[in-house]
KOLMI-763150 format. One record per residue (C-alpha): residue in one letter; x, y, z; chain; residue number from 1. Coordinates in steps of 0.5 Angstrom, whole numbers. Layout:
<lumlos>
["A",[X,Y,Z],"A",NUM],
...
</lumlos>
This chain:
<lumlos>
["X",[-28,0,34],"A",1],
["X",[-23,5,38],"A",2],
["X",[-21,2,43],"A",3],
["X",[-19,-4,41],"A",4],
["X",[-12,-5,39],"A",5],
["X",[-12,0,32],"A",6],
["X",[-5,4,30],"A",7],
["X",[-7,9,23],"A",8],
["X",[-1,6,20],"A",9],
["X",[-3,-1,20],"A",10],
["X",[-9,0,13],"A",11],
["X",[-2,3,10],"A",12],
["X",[3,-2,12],"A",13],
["X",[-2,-7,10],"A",14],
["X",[-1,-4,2],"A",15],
["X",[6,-6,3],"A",16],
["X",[4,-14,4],"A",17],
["X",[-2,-14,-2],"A",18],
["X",[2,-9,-7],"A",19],
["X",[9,-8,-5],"A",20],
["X",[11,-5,-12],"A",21],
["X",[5,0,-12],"A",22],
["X",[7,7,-12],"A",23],
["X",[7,10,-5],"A",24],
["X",[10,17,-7],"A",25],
["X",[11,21,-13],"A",26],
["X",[17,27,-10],"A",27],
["X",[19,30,-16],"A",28],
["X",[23,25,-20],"A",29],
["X",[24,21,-14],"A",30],
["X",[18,15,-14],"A",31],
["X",[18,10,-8],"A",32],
["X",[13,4,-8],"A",33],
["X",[9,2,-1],"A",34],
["X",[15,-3,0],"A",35],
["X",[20,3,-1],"A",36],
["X",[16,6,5],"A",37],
["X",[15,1,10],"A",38],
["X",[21,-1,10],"A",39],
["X",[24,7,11],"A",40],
["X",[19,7,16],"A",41],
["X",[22,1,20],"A",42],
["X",[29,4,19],"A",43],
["X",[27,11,23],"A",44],
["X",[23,6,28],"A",45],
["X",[30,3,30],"A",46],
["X",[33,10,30],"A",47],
["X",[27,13,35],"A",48],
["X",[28,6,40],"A",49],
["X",[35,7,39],"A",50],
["X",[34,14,42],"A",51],
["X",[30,12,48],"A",52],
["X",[23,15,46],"A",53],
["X",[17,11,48],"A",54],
["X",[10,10,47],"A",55],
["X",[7,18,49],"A",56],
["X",[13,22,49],"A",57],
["X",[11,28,45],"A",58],
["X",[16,29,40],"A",59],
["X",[16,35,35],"A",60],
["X",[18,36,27],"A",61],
["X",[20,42,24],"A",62],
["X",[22,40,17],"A",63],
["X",[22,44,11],"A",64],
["X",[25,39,6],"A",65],
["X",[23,33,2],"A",66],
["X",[16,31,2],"A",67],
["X",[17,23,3],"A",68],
["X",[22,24,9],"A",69],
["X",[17,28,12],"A",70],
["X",[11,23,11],"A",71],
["X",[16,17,14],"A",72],
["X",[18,21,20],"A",73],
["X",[11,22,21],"A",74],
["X",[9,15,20],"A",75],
["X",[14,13,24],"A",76],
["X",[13,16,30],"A",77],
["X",[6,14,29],"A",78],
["X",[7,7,28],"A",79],
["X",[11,7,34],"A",80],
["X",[5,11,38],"A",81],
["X",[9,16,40],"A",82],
["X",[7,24,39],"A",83],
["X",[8,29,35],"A",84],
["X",[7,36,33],"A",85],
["X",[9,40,27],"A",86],
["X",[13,47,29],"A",87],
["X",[15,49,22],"A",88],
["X",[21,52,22],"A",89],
["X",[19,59,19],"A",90],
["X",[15,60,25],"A",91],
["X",[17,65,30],"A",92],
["X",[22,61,34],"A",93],
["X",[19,64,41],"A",94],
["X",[12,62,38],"A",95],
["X",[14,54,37],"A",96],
["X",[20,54,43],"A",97],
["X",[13,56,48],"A",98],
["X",[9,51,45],"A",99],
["X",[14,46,45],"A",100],
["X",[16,47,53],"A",101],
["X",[8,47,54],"A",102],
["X",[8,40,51],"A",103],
["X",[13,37,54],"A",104],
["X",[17,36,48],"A",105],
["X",[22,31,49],"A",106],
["X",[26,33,42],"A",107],
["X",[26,36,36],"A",108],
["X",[26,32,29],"A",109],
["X",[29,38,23],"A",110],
["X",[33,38,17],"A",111],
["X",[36,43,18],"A",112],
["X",[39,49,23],"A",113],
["X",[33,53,23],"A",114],
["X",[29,47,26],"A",115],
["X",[33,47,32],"A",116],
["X",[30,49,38],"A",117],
["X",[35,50,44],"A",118],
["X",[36,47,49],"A",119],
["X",[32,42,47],"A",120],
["X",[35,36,44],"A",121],
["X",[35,36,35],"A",122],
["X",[36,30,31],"A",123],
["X",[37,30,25],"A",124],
["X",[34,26,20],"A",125],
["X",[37,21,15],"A",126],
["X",[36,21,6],"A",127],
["X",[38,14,7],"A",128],
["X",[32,12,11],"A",129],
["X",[29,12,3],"A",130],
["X",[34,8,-1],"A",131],
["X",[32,3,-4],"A",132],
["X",[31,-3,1],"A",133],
["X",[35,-10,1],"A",134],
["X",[32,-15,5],"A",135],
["X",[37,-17,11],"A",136],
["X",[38,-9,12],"A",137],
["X",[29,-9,14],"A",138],
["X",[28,-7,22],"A",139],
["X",[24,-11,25],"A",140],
["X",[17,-7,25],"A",141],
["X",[16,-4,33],"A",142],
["X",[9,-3,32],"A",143],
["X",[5,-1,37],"A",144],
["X",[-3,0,39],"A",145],
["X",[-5,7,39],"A",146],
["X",[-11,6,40],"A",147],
["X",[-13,11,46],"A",148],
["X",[-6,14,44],"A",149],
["X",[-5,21,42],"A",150],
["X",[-2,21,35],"A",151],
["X",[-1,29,34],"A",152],
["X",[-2,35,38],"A",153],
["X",[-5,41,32],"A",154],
["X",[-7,48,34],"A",155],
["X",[-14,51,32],"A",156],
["X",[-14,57,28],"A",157],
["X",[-17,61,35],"A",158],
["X",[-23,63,31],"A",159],
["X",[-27,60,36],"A",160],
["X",[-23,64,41],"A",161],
["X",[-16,63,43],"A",162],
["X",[-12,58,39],"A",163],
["X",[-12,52,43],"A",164],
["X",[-8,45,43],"A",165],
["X",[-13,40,39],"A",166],
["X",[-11,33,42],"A",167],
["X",[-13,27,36],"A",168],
["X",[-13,20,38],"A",169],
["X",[-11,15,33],"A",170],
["X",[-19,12,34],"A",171],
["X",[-20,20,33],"A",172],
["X",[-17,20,26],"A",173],
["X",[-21,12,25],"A",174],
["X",[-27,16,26],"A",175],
["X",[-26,23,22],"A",176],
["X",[-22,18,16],"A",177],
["X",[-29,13,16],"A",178],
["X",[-34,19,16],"A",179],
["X",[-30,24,11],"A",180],
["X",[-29,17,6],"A",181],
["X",[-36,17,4],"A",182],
["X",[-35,24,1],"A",183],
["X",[-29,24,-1],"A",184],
["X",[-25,17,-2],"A",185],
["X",[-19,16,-6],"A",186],
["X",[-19,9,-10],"A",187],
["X",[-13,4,-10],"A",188],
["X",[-7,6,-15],"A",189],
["X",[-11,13,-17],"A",190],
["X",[-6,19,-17],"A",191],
["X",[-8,25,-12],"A",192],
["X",[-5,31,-10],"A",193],
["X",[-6,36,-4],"A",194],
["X",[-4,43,-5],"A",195],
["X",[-3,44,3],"A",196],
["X",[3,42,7],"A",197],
["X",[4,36,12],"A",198],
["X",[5,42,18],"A",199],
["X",[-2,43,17],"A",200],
["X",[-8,38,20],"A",201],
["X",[-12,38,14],"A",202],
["X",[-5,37,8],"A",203],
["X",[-2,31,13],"A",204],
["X",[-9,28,15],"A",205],
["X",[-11,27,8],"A",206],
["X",[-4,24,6],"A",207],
["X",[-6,19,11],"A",208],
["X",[-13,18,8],"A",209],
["X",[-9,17,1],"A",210],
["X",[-4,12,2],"A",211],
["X",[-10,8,7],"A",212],
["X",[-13,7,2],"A",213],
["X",[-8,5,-3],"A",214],
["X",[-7,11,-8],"A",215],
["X",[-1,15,-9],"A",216],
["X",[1,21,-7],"A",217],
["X",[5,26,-12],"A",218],
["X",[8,32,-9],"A",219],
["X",[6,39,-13],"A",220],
["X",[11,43,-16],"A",221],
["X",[15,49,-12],"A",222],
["X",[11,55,-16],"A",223],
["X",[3,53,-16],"A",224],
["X",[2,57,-22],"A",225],
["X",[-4,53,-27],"A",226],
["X",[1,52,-33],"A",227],
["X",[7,49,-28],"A",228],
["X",[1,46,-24],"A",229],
["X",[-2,42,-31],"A",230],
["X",[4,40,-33],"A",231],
["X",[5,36,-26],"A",232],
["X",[-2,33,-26],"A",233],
["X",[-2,31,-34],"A",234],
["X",[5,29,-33],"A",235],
["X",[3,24,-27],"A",236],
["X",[-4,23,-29],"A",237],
["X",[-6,25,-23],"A",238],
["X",[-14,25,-22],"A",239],
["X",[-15,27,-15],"A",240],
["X",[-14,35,-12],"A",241],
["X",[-15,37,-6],"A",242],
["X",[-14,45,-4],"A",243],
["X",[-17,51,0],"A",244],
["X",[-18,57,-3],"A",245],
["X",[-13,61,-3],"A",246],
["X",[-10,56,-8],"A",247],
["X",[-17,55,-12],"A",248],
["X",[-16,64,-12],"A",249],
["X",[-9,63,-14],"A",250],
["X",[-10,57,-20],"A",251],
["X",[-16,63,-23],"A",252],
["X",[-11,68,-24],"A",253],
["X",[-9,69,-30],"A",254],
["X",[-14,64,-34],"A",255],
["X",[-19,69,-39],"A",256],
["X",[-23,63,-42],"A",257],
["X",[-28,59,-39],"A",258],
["X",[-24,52,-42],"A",259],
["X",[-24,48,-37],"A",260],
["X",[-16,47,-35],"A",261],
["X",[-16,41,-31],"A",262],
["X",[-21,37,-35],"A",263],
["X",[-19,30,-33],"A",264],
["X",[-20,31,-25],"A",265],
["X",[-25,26,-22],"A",266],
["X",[-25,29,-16],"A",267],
["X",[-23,36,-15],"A",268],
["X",[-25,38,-7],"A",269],
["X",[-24,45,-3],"A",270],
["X",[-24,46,5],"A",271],
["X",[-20,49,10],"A",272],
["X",[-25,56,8],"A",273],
["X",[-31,59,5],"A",274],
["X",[-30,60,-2],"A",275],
["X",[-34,66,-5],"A",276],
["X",[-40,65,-9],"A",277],
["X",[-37,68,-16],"A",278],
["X",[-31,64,-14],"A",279],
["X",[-34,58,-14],"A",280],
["X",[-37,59,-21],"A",281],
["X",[-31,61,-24],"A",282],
["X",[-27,55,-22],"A",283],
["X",[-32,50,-24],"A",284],
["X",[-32,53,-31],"A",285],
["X",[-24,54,-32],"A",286],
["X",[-21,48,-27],"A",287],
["X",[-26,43,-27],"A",288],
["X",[-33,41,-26],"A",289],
["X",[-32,36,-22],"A",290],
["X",[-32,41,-16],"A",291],
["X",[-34,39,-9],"A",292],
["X",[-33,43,-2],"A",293],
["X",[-33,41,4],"A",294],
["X",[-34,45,11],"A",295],
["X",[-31,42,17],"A",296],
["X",[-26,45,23],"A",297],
["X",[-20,42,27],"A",298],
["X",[-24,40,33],"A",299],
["X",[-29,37,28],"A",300],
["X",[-26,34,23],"A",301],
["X",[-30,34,16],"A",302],
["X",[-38,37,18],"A",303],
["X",[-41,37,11],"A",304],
["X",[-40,36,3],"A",305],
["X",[-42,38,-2],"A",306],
["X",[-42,34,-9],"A",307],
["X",[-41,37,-16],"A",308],
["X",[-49,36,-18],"A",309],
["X",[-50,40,-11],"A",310],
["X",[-46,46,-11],"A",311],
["X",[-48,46,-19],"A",312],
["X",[-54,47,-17],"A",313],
["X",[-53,52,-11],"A",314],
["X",[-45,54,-11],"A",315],
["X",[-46,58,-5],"A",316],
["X",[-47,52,-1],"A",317],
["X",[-43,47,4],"A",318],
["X",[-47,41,3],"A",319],
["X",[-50,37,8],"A",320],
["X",[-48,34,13],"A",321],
["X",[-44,27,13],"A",322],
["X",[-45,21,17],"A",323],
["X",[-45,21,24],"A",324],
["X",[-45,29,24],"A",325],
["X",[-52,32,28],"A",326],
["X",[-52,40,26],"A",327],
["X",[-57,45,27],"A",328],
["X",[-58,51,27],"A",329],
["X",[-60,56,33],"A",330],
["X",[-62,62,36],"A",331],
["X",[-59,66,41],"A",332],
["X",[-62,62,47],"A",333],
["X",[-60,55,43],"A",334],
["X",[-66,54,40],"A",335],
["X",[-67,50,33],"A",336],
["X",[-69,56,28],"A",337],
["X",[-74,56,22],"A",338],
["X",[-72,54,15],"A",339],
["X",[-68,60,11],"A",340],
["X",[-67,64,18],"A",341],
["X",[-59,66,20],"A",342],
["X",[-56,62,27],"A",343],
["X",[-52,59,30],"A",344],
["X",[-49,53,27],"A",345],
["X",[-47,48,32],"A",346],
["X",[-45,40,31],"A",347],
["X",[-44,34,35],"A",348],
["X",[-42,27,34],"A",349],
["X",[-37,22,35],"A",350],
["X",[-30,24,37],"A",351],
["X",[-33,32,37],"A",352],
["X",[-31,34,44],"A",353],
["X",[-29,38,49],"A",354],
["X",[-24,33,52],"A",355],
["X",[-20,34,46],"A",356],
["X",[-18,41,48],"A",357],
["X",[-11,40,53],"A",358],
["X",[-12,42,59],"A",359],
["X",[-20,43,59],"A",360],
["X",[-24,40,63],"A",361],
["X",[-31,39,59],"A",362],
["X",[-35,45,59],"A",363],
["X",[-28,50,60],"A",364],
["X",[-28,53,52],"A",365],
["X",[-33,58,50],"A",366],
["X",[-34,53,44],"A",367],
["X",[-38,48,47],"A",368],
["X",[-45,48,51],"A",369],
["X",[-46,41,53],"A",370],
["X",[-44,36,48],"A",371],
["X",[-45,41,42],"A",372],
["X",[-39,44,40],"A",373],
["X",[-40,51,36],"A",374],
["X",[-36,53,30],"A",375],
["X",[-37,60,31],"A",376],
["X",[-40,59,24],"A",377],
["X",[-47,64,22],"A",378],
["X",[-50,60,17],"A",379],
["X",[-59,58,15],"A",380],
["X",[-61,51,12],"A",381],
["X",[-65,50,6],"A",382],
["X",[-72,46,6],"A",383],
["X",[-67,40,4],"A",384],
["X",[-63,41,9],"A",385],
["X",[-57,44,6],"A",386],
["X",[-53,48,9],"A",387],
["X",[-51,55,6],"A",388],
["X",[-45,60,11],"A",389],
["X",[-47,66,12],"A",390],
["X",[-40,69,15],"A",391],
["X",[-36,68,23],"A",392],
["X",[-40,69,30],"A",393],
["X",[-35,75,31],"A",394],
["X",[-35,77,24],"A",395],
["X",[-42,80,23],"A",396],
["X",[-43,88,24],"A",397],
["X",[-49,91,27],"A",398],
["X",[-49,98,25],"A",399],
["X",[-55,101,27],"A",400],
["X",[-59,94,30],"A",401],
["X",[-57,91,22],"A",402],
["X",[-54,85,22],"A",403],
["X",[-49,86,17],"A",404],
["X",[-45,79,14],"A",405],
["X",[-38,80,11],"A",406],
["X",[-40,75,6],"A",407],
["X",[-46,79,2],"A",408],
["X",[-41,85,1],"A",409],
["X",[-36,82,-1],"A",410],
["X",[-41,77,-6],"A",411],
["X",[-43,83,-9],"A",412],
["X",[-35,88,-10],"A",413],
["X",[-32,81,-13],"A",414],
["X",[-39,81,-18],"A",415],
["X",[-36,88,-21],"A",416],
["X",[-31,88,-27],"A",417],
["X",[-26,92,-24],"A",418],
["X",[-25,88,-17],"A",419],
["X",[-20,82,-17],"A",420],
["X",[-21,80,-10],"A",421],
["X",[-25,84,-4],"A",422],
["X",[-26,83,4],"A",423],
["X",[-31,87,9],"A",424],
["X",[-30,88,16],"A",425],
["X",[-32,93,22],"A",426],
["X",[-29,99,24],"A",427],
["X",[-32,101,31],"A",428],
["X",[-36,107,31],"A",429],
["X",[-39,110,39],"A",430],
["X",[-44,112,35],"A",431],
["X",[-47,107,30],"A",432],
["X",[-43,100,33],"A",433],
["X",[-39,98,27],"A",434],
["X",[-39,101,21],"A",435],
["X",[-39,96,14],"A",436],
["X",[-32,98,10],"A",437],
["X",[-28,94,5],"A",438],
["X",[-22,93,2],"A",439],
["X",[-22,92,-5],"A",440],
["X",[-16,90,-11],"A",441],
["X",[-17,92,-18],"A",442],
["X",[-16,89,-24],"A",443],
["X",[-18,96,-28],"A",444],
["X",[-18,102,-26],"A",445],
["X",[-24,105,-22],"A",446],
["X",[-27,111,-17],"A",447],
["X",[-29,109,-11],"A",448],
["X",[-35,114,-11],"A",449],
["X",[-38,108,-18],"A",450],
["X",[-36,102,-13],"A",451],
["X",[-39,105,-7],"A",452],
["X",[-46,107,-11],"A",453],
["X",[-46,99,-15],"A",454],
["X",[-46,97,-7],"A",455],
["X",[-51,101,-5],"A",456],
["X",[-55,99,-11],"A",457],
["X",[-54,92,-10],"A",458],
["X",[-54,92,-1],"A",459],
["X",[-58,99,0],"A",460],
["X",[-57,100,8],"A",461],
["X",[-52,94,8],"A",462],
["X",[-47,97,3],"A",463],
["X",[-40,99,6],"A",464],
["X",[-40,106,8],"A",465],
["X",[-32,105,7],"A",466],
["X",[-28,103,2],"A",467],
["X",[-20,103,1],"A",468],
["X",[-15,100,-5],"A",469],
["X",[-11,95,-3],"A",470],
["X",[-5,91,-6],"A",471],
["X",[-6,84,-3],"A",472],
["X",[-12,82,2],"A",473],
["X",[-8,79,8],"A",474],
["X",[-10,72,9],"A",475],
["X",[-7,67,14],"A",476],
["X",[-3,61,11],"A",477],
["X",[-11,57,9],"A",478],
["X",[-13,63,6],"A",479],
["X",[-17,66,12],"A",480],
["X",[-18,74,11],"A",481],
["X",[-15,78,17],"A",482],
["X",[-20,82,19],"A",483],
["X",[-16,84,25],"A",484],
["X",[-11,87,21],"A",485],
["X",[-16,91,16],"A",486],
["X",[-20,94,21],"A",487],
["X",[-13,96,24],"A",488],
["X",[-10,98,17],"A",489],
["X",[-17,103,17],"A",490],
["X",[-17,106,23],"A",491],
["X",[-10,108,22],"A",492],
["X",[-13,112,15],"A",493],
["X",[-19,115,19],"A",494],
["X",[-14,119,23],"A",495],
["X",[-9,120,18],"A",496],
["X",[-15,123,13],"A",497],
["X",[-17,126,20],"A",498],
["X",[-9,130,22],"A",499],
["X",[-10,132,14],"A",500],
["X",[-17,136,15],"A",501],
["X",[-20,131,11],"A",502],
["X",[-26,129,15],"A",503],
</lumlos>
């Protein structure tokens, strides 16, 4: 029960007492079994007591090498009830040198130069921690409770406003790992793989839910291609995978059969973002059939799932709710809708509130009414009770008083032959509010005059009333469209055409 005395590395350590040789971590061509990586973290512990940090001091990591040193740096600090927040050193250094000052963070933790962050103190870690142990050279174990501590601070994505620091509690992680565990449980010994990084909320909470549970983590290769990506997984035998959709869009370039090429995953689970109706298909017929989703955010943990049986049946669905997840959907006023009607989807439960946003008195963030935490998420439920996502809050275009979801424009470019990928987005109008456009990448050539009459065919009034080629779609680093930047990127071709005499 949180509150009492609970640390989210004391499932982990106890593997290293019952299976002290079962494999941990497969980095590369390094393997380090449970007992290799209790006693790494025992030896970080002792080398953190040394430095004088105390339970609560907020200590930043900003790594960019080894896997297995970042997840005992990690596993270290929250063994010692001290927390941390992870500023990737690709950032910009006056993004993380702010957000740094902002938390109070007593030090840096780094691996190489461009992790320091001037004046506040670097240490530099240490490979040694991971070499093979002896047992007159084992730390003792400096454990401490964390429960009521803060073990990571993360920032949100800003789609419910602006980003805010999330705080997570080690009872908040006990609660989002029992309640993702009835989806999403890996078993003792399996082989899992996760193809988003520990910098991120989503890639370090599920490492933390693997080893608890006993299975090994196995490191993806540098270049995420399928065929490097294949090698690595039969090679290692790995079952279990869980990635976003920029990755699931990434593997399908390039496979021109419907074989699937990962036959062999037990569990094959995306999230961190909606993954497209045609996309989803796709992957079920080249990757694997065994494909789950599920639908959650950093204020909330996971929401709903989806198991393979269910998105066979609607593959444009997020599933239902898990466990100890109350969700609605709701009108304008907050009132419940009927089944099959667009709303507001809203959610609450244990660990979901506004106190976990820093520095916010409950009620301060727009994201909450009450106790109900809003997603900024457009969606209807089925008679069943299963929840299909329509598009963002602030992404729904009204042109002409049509309410206009990006995902139904984008359903339909992706379904032509001639699209590879495709994202919709307003362009503010004095006159009709926001004009539906798009922007499309091709696989073969196409005049935008046959892409703008299959659209009309398909979506009448909502069809996008602009469409521009691009290269790339611009996406953030889980694979959420920038529309911002398209809109921008549109306005700036209206008035050029318009310098030309164009229009």
């Amino acid at each position: 029960m949180p509150g009492q005395d609970f640390n989210v590395t004391d499932p982990i350590f106890e593997w290293a007492q019952r299976a002290p040789y079962a494999v941990a971590i497969i980095d590369g061509s390094e393997i380090i079994h449970y007992r290799n990586l209790w006693v790494a973290v025992r030896r970080a512990m002792s080398t953190f007591h040394e430095a004088d940090w105390q339970p609560g001091d907020v200590i930043a990591i900003s790594m960019r090498g080894s896997f297995a040193l970042q997840m005992t740096v990690s596993l270290a600090l929250a063994r010692a009830a001290i927390a941390q927040v992870w500023l990737p050193p690709h950032d910009p250094i006056e993004y993380r040198l702010a957000l740094a000052r902002n938390l109070d963070v007593k030090a840096v933790i780094t691996d190489d130069d461009q992790g320091r962050l001037e004046p506040i103190e670097s240490w530099s870690v240490d490979a040694g921690w991971l070499s093979p142990w002896e047992t007159a050279a084992v730390p003792s174990d400096r454990r401490v409770d964390g429960a009521g501590r803060t073990l990571i601070f993360i920032q949100s994505s800003g789609t419910t406003g602006t980003p805010k620091e999330i705080v997570v509690t080690h009872d908040d992680e006990r609660t989002f790992a029992a309640r993702n565990n009835h989806h999403s449980a890996c078993w003792p010994g399996e082989r899992c793989m996760f193809l988003t990084g520990l910098q991120f909320w989503t890639g370090l909470a599920r490492a933390l839910r693997c080893l608890a549970n006993g299975a090994a983590i196995v490191t993806p290769p540098p270049n995420r291609t399928m065929a490097d990506l294949k090698r690595a997984i039969d090679l290692h035998g790995v079952t279990y995978l869980w990635c976003a959709p920029l990755h699931v869009n990434g593997l399908l370039e390039g496979i021109d059969d419907d074989l699937p090429r990962l036959p062999g995953l037990r569990f094959f689970c995306c999230s961190s973002g909606a993954l497209s109706f045609a996309a989803t298909q796709e992957a079920r017929r080249r990757i694997s059939p065994n494909l789950s989703i599920q639908y959650g955010s950093n204020e909330a943990g996971g929401i709903t799932a989806a198991p393979p049986a269910l998105v066979e049946r609607y593959p444009d669905c997020v599933g239902l709710p898990l466990p100890g997840i109350e969700l609605q959907v709701v009108d304008e006023n907050d009132q419940p809708v009927p089944i099959d009607t667009l709303g507001h989807v809203r959610i609450r439960g244990a660990s979901i509130s506004p106190a976990r946003m820093r520095g916010a008195a409950p009620g301060a963030t727009v994201a909450y009414k009450g106790d109900w935490f809003y997603p900024g998420d457009i969606g209807l439920r089925n008679a069943e009770g299963i929840l299909f996502l329509k598009g963002r809050s602030d992404e729904v275009m009204n042109f002409n008083g049509i309410m206009i979801g990006p995902d139904a424009i984008e359903s339909v470019l992706r379904g032509h032959p001639a699209v590879r990928d495709a994202a919709a987005f307003p362009v503010p109008s004095p006159v009709h509010q926001d004009v539906p456009a798009a922007a499309v990448v091709l696989r073969s050539p196409v005049s935008l005059k046959e892409l703008s009459h299959f659209c009309t065919r398909h979506l009448g009034n909502r069809a996008p009333k602009l469409l521009f080629v691009v290269h790339s779609i611009p996406r953030s680093a889980i694979g959420k469209v920038l529309r911002r930047r398209l809109t921008e990127f549109a306005l700036a071709q209206v008035v050029a055409a318009r310098g030309r005499g164009e229009g």
